[in-house]
N, C-alpha and C positions, 0 to 999 in steps of 0.2 A: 504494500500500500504506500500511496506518495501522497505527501502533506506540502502543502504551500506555506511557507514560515515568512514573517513582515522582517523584512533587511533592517536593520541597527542603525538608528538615528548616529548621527556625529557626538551628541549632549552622549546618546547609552554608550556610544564606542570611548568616549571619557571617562566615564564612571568604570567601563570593564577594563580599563586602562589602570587608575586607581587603586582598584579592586586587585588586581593583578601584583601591582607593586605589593602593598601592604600586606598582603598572603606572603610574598616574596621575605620580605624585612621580616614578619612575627614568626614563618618555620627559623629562618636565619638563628633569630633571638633566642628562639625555643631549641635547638639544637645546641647550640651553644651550651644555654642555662644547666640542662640535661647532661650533656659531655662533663662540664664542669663538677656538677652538683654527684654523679655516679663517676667519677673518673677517677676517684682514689681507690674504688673496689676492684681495679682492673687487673687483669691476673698479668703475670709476665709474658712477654713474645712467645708464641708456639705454644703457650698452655693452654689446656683443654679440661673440659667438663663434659662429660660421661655422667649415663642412668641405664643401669641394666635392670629392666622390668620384670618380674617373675611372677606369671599367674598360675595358679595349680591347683586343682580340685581334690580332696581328698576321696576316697572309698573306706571308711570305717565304719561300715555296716556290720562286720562278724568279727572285729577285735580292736582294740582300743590302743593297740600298739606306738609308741612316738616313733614320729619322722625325720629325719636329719638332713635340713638343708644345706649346701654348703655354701661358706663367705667368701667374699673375695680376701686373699690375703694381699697384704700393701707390700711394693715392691720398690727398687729403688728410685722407680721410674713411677709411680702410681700408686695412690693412698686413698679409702675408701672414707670420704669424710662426709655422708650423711647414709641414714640408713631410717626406712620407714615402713612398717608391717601392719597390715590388718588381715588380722586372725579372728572374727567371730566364734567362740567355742570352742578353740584351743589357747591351753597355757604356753607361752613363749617360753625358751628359757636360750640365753646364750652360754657357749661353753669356747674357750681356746687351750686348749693342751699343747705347748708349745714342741716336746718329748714327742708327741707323734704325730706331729704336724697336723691337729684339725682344728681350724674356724670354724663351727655350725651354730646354727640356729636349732636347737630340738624343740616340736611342737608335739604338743600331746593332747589328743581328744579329751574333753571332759564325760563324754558319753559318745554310743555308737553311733552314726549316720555320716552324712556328707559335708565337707569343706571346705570354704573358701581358701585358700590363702592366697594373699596379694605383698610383696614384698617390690621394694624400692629401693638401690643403693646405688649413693652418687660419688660416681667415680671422679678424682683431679689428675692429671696426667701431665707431667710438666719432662723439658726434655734433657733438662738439667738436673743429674743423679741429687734425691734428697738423701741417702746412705750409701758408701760402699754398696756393692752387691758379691764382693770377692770375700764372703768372713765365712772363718775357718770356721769346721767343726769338728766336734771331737770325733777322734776312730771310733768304728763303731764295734757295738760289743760283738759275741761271737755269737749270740743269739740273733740281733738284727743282721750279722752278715751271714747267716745260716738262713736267714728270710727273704734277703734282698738276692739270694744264689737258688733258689728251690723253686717248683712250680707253685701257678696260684689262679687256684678256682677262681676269684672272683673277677682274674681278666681272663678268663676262660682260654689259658694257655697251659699245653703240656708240652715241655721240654725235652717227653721221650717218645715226640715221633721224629720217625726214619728221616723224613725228608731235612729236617731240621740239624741234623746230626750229618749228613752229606754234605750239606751247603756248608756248616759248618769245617770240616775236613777242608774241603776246597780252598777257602780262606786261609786256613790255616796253612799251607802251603806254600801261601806267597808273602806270606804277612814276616816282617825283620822282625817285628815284637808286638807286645801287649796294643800299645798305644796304634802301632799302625792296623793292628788286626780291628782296633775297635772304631777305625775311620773307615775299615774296608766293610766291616758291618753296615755302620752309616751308609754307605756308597751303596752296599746291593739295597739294601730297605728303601732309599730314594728312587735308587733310578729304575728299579722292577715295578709295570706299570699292572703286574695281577701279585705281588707279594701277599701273602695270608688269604687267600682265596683260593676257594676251594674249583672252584669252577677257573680255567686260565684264561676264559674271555671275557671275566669280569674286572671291571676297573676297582680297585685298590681304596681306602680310607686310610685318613691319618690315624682313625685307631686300630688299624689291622696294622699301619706299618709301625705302629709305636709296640703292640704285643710281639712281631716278628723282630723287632730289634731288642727289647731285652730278654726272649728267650735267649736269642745267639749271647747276647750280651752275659746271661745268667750262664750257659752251658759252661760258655768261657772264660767264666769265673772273675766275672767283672761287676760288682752288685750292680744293678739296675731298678727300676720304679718306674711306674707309669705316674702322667702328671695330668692330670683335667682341667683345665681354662677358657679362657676365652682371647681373642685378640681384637686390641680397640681400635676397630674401621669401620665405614662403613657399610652396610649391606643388607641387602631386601629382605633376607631371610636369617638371624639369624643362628646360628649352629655353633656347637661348644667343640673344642677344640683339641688337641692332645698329642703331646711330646714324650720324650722321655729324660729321664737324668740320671745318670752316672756319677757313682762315688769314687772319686781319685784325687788324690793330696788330700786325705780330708776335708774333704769338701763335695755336695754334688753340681753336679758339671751338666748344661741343659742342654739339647740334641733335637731338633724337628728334622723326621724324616721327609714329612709331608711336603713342606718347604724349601729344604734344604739346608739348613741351618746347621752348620756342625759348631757346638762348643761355645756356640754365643747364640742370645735370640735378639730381634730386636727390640727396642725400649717399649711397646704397646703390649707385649704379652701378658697375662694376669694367670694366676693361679689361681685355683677354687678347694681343688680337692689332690690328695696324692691317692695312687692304688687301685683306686675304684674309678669307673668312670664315670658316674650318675651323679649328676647335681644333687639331688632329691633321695634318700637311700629310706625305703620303708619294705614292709613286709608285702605287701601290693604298689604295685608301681601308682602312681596318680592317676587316675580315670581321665585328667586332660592337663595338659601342660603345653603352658604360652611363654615365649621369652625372648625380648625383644633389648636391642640395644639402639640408645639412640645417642647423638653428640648434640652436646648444647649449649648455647649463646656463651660467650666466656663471662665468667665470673657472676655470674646470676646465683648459683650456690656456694660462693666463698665470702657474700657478702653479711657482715653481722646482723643479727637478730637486736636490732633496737626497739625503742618503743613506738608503736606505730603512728603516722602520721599522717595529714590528710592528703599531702603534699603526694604519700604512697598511690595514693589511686590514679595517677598519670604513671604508676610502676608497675606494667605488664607480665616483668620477669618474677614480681612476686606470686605468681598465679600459679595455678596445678598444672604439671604436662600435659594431662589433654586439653586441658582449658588453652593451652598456649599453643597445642598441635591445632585445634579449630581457627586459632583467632589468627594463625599466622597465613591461612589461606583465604579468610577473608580479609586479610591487609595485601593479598597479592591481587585482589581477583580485581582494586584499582588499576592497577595498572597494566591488568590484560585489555581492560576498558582500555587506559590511555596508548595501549600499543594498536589499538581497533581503530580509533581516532587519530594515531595519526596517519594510516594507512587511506584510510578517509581523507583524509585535508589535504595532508603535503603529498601521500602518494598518487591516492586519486581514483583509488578501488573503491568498489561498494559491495560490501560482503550482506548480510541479511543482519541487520542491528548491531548494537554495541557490544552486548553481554554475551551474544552466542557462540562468538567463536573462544572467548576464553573459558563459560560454562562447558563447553566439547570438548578442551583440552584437560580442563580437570576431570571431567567425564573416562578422559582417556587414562589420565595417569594415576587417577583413584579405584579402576578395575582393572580386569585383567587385559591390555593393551592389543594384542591381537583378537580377541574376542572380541573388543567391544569396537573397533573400527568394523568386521565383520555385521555385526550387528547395524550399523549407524547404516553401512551399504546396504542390510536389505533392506532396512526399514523404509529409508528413501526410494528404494526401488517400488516398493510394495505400495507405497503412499502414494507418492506422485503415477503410479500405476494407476492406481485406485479415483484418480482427475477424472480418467476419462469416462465415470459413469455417473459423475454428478453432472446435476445440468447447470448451463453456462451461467443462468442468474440465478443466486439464491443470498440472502441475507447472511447478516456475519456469523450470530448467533446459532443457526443451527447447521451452517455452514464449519465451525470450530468444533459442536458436539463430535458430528461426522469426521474432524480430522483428528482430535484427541482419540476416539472410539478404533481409529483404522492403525492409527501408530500403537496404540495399546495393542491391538491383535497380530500385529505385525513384528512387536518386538517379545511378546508370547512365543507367538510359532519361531521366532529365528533362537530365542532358548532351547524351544527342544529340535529342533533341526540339530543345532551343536550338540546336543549333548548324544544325539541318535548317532551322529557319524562320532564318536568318544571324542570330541574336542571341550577343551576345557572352558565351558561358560562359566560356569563359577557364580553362586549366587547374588556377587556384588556387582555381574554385568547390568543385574535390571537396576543399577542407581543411577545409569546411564539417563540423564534429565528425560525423563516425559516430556512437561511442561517445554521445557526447548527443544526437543524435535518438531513437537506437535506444532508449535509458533515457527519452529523453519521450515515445516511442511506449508502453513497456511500461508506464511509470505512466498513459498512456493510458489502456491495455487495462484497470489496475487498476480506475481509478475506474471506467471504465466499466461493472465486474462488480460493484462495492461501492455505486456510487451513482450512477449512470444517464449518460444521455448530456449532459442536465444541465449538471450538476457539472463533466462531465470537458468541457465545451467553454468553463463558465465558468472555469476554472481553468487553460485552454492561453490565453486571454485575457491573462489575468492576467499569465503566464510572457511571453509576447509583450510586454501592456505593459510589465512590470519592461527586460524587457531594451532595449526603447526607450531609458528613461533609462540603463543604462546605457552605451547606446552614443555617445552625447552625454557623458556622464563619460569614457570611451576615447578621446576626441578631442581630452581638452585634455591637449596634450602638453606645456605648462610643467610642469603635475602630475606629469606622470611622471618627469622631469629632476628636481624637485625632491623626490619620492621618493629618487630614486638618489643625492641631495646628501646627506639625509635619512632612512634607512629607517628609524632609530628610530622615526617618528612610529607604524607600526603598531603598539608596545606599546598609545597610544591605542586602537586600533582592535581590541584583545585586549579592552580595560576596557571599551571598549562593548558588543564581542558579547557579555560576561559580565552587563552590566546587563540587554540586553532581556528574560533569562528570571523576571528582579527583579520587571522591569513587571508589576502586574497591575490597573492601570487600563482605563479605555472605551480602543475605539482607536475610530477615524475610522467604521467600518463601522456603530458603536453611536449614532450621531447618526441622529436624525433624520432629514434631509435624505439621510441616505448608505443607509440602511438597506438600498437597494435593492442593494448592493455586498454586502450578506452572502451567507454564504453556506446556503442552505436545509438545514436537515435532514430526513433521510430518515425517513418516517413509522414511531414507535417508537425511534429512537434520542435519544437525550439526549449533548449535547458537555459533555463533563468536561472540558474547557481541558486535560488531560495529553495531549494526542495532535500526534504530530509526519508528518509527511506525509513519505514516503521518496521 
């Protein structure tokens, strides 16, 4: 639909002049003030702020047995300095036995039934050693090196199969001594891409290559340990991790097969557990277990706990993680707006509204990203399909029922189409907007009765490319952290959208080269630049 909008007096083009500046000066002031007033809490260059989330359902329906969480232990690179639990109807209790190396949290049911628990721990990560990480320890007695040399059920390794015993010999044959034998260990456990599988056309885990390396390691009489952690990067999915360490000079000594890492790791690795590999150790494993690692704004968690102020409520960062995972994608979703408008103004494209192609890009990057482009094709297909049996005049009103009604059934059947041929729609395809498909179907329909099929396929083009970039701007998630440090900065992004109706220069489409990017008009119309596309 096309709107005739009344062109900006000289007096209005003043005042949005104005207007413009003074947005400009009061973000200025307000950034400043803010920089100033939180700038002592700023952590040092390269430091970082880590939360590893941990949700987990208990099953104590047939025994009351306690659970043993594991903690992160602090490294010299990495110190766990907030920590926040809600346990409904289990007793907390923390425990650290330094002798055998456990951090846990043990939770104990008060009675049988099912469990919440939700745990919180905010990691600082700095790149500059807060301790030694080289401190001796004492030899160990002949009971622990009788433990750290012997099989162990509970990494479900036996040190007297054959094949372990071959490969071993092997090594041993080429190896000058101890120390080189236990790099040529290292070497086969890295570079073997089916090590500890049983199957040889399967691909290999860091915890298969961590059990295959201190069996050899143990056969030949080298104490070894398995190690459970995590490492602090970022990543979609994440997954707990696992190396191993070796006792020599007194001292153990750390080894990732997986990586390659012989004898040093890098300064992001964290430890949780030694021995065992499970976070979570209970007599039934958890009915459901979530665990997420995220990296956060700097120093938002190093900052002291004063007494509050009113002054705090312009202070974002004091807000709950998901409070600040929502509020940072509506402080982006301005400026997928101002990236819409200026493709509009200065470039010269006319995609289908303001909001839509950034709502499609979130659309996109908040499901599953190949399903839900799959999805957005049929639906348009199926929709604009579905044109040619409405008739050419009908009112807005039940002309909208009819296009809401067809995109809803359209994006029904294109779920289970996916799921029939086993592609993964995933239940978070259908949050894929309704409401903006349905409104880019009906401006479909529009152009397509105002100005042919044309127009209306150059201009879903358009909408599509916009929202391309912005979904590449939806991704870079320091942006949005540093919005939520920050929200002043969108008075900026007020003074902008008030200038581009200022512009009335060439935009990009008006070159030469580009011209082909215009847009054609419809034989007998003439563009008055007053028209705004709904």
């Amino acid at each position: 639909m096309v709107r005739k909008i009344r062109a900006m007096s000289d007096n209005e083009k003043h005042k949005v002049k104005q207007l413009i500046f003074m947005l400009f000066i009061l973000g200025s002031i307000l950034l400043v003030i803010k920089n100033y007033y939180y700038g002592e809490f700023s952590t040092a260059a390269g430091d970082q702020i880590w939360t590893l989330r941990i949700e987990a359902v208990l099953d104590k329906t047939d025994e009351q047995s306690p659970v043993y969480i594991a903690r992160p232990f602090n490294t010299s690179h990495v110190r766990t300095i907030g920590e926040t639990t809600q346990h409904p109807g289990l007793q907390l209790k923390r425990i650290t036995t330094p002798n055998s190396h456990k951090k846990e949290l043990v939770a104990t049911p008060t009675q049988k039934g099912f469990y919440q628990l939700n745990i919180e721990y905010k990691l600082h990560f700095t790149p500059v050693a807060i301790q030694s990480s080289n401190v001796k320890t004492a030899e160990l007695t002949p009971e622990q090196r009788q433990h750290y040399l012997s099989s162990d059920p509970d990494l479900n390794m036996n040190m007297n199969m054959p094949d372990l015993s071959g490969i071993l010999k092997k090594l041993n044959t080429i190896a000058a001594d101890k120390n080189d034998l236990l790099r040529r260990i290292f070497d086969y456990t890295h570079k073997r891409t089916n090590v500890g599988q049983r199957n040889k056309k399967e691909q290999t885990s860091a915890l298969a290559r961590a059990r295959v390396m201190i069996a050899l390691c143990r056969l030949s009489q080298i104490p070894a340990r398995l190690v459970t952690g995590f490492v602090l990067k970022e990543q979609k999915d994440f997954n707990l991790h696992y190396w191993v360490q070796t006792f020599q000079d007194n001292k153990w000594v750390s080894h990732d097969p997986e990586a390659g890492y012989f004898a040093s790791l890098p300064k992001t690795y964290v430890t949780t557990r030694f021995e065992t590999p499970d976070l979570i150790q209970s007599k039934f494993p958890p009915v459901d277990l979530e665990m997420e690692l995220i990296k956060e704004p700097d120093a938002m968690n190093l900052r002291p706990k004063n007494k509050p102020r009113y002054i705090d409520i312009l202070d974002l960062t004091r807000l709950s993680l998901d409070t600040r995972d929502s509020l940072s994608v509506l402080l982006l979703l301005p400026l997928g707006a101002l990236l819409t408008a200026f493709f509009r103004h200065l470039v010269g494209l006319r995609p289908y509204g303001i909001f839509t192609p950034p709502l499609l890009a979130l659309a996109v990057l908040y499901s599953e990203p190949v399903t839900t482009i799959i999805t957005f094709m049929i639906v348009i297909a199926l929709s604009i399909t579905g044109r040619s049996f409405l008739p050419g005049s009908m009112s807005r009103s039940p002309r909208l029922t009819i296009v809401y009604t067809l995109v809803a059934l359209s994006l029904v059947l294109c779920v289970s189409i996916l799921d029939y041929f086993n592609i993964n729609a995933g239940g978070r395809t259908i949050l894929l907007p309704v409401v903006i498909l349905a409104n880019l179907v009906d401006g479909i329909y529009s152009t397509l009765d105002d100005n042919g099929i044309n127009i209306a396929m150059r201009r879903l083009g358009w909408t599509v490319l916009i929202a391309f970039f912005c979904f590449f701007l939806f991704r870079l998630d320091w942006l949005g952290n540093w919005l939520i440090r920050y929200p002043e900065f969108h008075l900026f992004t007020l003074a902008i959208a008030l200038w581009f109706p200022l512009y009335k220069g060439k935009t990009c489409v008006d070159l030469k080269f580009c011209k082909w990017m215009k847009e054609p008009l419809r034989p007998g119309k003439k563009n008055s630049g007053n028209e705004v596309m709904d």
